[in-house]
DSSP file (Angstrom, degrees, kcal/mol; ACC not computed):
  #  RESIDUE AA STRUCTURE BP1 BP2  ACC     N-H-->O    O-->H-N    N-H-->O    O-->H-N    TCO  KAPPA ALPHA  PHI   PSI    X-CA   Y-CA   Z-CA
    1    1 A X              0   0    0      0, 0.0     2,-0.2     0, 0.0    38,-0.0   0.000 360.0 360.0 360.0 134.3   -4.0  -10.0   -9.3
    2    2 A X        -     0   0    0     36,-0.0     2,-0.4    39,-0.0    38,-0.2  -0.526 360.0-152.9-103.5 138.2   -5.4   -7.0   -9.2
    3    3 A X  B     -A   39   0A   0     36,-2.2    36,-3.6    -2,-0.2     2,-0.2  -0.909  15.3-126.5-121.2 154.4   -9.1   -6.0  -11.4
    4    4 A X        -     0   0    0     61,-0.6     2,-0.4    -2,-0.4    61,-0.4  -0.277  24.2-168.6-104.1-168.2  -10.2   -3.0  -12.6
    5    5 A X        -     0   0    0     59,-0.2    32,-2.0    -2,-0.2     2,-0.4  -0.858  20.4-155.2-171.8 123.1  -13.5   -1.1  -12.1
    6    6 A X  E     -BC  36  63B   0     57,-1.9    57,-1.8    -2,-0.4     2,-0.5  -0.878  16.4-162.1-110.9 152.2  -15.3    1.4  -13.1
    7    7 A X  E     -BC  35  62B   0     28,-2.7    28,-1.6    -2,-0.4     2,-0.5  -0.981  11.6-145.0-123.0 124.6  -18.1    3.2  -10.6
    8    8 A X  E     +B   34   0B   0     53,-0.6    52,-1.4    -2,-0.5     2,-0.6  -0.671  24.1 179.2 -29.9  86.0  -20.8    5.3  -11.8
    9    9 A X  E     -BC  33  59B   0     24,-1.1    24,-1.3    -2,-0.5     2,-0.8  -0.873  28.6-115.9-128.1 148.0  -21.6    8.1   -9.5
   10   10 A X  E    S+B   32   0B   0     48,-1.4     2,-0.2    -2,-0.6    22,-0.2  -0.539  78.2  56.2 -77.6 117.9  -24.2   11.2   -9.6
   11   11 A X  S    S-     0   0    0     20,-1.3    -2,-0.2    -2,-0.8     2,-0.1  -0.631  90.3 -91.7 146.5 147.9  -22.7   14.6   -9.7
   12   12 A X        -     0   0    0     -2,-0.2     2,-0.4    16,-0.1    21,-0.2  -0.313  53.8-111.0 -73.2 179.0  -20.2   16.2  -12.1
   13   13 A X        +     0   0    0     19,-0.2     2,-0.2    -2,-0.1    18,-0.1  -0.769  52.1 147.4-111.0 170.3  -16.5   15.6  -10.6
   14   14 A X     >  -     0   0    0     -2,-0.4     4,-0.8     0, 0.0     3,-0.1  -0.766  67.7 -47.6-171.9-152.1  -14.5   18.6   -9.1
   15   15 A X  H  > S+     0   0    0      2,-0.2     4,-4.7    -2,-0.2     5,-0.4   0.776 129.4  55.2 -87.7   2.6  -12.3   19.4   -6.7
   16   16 A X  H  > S+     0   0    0      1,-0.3     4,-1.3     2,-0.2    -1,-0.2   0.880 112.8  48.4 -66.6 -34.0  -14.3   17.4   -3.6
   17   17 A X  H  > S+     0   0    0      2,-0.2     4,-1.1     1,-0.2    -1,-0.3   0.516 110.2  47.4 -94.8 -15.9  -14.2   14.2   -5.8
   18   18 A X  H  < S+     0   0    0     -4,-0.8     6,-0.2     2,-0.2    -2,-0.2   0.898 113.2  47.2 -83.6 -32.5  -10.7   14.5   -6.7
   19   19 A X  H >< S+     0   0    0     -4,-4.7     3,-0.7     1,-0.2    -2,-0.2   0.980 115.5  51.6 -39.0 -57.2   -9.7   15.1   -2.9
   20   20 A X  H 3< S+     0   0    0     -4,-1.3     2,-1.0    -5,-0.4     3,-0.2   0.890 120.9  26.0 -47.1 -74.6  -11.8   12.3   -2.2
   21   21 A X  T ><  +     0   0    0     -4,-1.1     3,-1.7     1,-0.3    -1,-0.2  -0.691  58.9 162.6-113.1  89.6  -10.4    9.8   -4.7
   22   22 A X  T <  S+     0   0    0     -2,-1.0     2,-0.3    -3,-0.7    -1,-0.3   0.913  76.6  65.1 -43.4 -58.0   -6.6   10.5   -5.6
   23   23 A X  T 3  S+     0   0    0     -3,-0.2    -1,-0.3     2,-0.1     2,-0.3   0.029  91.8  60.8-111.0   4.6   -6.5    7.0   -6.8
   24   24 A X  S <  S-     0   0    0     -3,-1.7     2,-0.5    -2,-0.3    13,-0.2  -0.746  77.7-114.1-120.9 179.3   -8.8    6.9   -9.7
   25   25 A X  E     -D   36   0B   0     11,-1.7    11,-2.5    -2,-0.3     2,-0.3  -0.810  35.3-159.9 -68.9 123.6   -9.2    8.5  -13.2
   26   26 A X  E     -D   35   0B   0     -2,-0.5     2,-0.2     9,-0.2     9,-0.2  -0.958  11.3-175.5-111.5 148.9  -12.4   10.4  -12.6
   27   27 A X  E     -D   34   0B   0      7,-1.4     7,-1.3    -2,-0.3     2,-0.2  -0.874  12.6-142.6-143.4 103.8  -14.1   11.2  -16.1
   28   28 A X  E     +D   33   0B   0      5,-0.2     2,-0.3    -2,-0.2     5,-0.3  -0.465  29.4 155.1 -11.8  99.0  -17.3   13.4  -16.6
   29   29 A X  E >   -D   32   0B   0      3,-1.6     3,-1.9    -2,-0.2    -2,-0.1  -0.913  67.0 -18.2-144.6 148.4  -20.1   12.9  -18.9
   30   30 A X  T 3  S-     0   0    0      1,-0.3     3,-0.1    -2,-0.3   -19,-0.1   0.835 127.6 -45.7  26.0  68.6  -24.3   14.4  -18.2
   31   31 A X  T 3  S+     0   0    0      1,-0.2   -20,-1.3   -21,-0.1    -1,-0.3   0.605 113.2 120.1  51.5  28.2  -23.9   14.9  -15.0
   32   32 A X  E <   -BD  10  29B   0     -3,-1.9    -3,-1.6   -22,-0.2     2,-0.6  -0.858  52.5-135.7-123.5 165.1  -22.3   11.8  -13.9
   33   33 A X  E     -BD   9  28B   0    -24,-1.3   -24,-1.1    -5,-0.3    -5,-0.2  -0.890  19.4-156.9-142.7  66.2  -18.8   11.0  -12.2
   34   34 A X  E     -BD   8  27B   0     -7,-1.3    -7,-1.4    -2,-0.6     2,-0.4  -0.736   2.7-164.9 -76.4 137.9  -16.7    7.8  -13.7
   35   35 A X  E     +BD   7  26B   0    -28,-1.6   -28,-2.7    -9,-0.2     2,-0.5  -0.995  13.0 174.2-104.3 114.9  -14.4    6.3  -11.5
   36   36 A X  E     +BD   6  25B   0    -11,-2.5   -11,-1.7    -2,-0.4     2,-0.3  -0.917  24.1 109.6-134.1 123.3  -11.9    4.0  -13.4
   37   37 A X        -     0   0    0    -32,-2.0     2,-0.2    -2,-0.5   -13,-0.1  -0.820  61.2 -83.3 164.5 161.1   -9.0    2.4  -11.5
   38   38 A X        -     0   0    0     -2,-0.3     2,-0.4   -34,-0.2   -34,-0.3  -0.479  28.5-149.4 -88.5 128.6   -7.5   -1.2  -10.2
   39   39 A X  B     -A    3   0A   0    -36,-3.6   -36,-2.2    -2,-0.2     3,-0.1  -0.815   5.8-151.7-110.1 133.3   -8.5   -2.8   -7.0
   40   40 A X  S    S-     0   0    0     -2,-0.4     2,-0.3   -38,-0.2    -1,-0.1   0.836  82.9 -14.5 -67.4 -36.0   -5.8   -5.2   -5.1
   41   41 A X  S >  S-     0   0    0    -38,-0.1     3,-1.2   -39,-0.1    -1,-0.2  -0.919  76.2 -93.8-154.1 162.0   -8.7   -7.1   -3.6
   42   42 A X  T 3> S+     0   0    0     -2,-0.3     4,-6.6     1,-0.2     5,-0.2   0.724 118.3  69.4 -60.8 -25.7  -12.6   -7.0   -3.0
   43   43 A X  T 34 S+     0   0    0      1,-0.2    -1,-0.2     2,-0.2     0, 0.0   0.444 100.0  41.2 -66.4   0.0  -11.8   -5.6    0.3
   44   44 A X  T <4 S+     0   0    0     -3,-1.2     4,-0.3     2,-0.1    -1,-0.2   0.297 108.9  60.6-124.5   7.3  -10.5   -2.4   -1.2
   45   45 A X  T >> S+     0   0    0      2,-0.2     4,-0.8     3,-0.1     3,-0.6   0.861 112.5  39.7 -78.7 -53.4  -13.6   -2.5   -3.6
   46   46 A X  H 3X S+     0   0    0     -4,-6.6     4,-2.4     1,-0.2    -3,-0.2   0.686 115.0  55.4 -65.5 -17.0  -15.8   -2.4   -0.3
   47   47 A X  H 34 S+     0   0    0      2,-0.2    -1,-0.2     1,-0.2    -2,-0.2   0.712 108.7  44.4 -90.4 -23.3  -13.4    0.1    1.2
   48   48 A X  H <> S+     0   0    0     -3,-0.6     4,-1.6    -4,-0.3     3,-0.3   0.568 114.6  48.5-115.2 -49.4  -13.8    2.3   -1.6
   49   49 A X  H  X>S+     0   0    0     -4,-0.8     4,-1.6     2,-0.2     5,-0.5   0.875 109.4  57.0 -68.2 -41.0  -17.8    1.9   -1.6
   50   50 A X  H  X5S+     0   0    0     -4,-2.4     4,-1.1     2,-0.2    -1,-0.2   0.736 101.0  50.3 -69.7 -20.5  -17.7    2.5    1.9
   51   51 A X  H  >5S+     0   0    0     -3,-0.3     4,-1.1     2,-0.2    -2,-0.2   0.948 107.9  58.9-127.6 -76.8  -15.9    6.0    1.4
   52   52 A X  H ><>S+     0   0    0     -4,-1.6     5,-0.8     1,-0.3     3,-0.6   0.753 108.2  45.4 -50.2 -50.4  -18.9    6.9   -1.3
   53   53 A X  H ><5S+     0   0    0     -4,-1.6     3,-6.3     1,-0.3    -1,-0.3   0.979 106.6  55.4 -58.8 -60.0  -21.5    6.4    1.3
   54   54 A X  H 3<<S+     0   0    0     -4,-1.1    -1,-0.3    -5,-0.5    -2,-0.2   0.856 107.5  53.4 -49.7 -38.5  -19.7    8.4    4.1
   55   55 A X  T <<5S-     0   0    0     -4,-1.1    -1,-0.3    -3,-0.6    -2,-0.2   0.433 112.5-121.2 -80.1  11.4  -19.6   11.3    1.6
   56   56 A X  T < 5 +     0   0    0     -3,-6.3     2,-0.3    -4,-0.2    -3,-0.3   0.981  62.8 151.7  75.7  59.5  -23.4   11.1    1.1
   57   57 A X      < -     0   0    0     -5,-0.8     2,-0.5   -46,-0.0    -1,-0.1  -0.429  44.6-132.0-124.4 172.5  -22.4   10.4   -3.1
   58   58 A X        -     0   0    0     -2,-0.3   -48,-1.4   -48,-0.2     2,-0.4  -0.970  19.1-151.9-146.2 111.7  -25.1    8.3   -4.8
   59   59 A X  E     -C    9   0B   0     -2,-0.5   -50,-0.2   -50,-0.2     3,-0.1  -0.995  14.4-178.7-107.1 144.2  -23.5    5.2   -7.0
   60   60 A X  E     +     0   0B   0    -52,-1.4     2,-0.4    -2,-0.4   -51,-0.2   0.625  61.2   2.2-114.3  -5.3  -25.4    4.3   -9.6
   61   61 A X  E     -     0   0B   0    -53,-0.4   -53,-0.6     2,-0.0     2,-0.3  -0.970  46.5-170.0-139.4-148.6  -23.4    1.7  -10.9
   62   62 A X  E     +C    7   0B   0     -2,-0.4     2,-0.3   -55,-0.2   -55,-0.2  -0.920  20.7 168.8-162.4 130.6  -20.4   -0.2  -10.4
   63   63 A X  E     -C    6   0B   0    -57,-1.8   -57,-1.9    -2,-0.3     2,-0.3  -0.994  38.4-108.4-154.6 174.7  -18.7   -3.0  -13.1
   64   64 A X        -     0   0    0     -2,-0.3     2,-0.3   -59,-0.2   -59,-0.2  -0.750  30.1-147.8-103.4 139.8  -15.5   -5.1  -13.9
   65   65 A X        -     0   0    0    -61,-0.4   -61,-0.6    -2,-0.3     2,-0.5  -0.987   8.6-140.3-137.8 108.8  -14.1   -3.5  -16.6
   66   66 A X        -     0   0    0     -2,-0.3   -63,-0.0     3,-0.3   -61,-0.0  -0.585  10.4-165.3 -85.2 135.9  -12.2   -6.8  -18.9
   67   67 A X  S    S+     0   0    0     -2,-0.5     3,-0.4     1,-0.1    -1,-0.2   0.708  86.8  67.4 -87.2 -13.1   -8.6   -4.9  -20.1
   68   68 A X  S    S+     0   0    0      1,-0.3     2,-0.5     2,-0.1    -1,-0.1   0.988 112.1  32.2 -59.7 -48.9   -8.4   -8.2  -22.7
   69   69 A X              0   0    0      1,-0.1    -1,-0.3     0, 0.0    -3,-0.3  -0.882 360.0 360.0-107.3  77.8  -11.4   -6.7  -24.4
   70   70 A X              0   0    0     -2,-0.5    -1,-0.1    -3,-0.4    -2,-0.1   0.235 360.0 360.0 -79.0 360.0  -11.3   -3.0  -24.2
C-alpha cells in the first residue's frame, strides 16, 4: 500500500525541479518547494531523499500526509 508525502524544500520550483521530479505535484509558496506524491515503499522515500541531496536542494521538512483526513 502505497503512502503519500509531502517534502518541504528551499527554493521556489521551476524548470530544474520539475526535470528533477516528474513524479510529484510541486506547489510554491515564500520561497519554498512542496513536493506532494505517493511512495510504493520507504525505499523509494530514501531514493527520492537521496536524489534531493545529489542536487545540493536543502529539505526542510518531510511528513505522511493521512488522505482519510485531508
Amino acid at each position: 500500500m502505497s503512502e503519500t508525502y509531502e517534502l518541504e524544500l528551499r527554493g521556489e520550483p521551476g524548470p530544474v525541479l520539475e526535470a528533477a521530479f516528474p513524479e510529484f505535484e510541486l506547489r510554491g509558496a515564500q520561497g519554498m518547494t512542496l513536493l506532494h506524491g505517493e511512495f510504493v515503499d520507504q525505499a523509494a522515500l530514501h531514493g527520492v531523499i537521496e536524489r534531493i541531496n545529489s542536487l545540493g536542494l536543502e529539505l526542510v521538512s518531510l511528513h505522511r500526509v493521512d488522505c482519510d483526513n485531508p
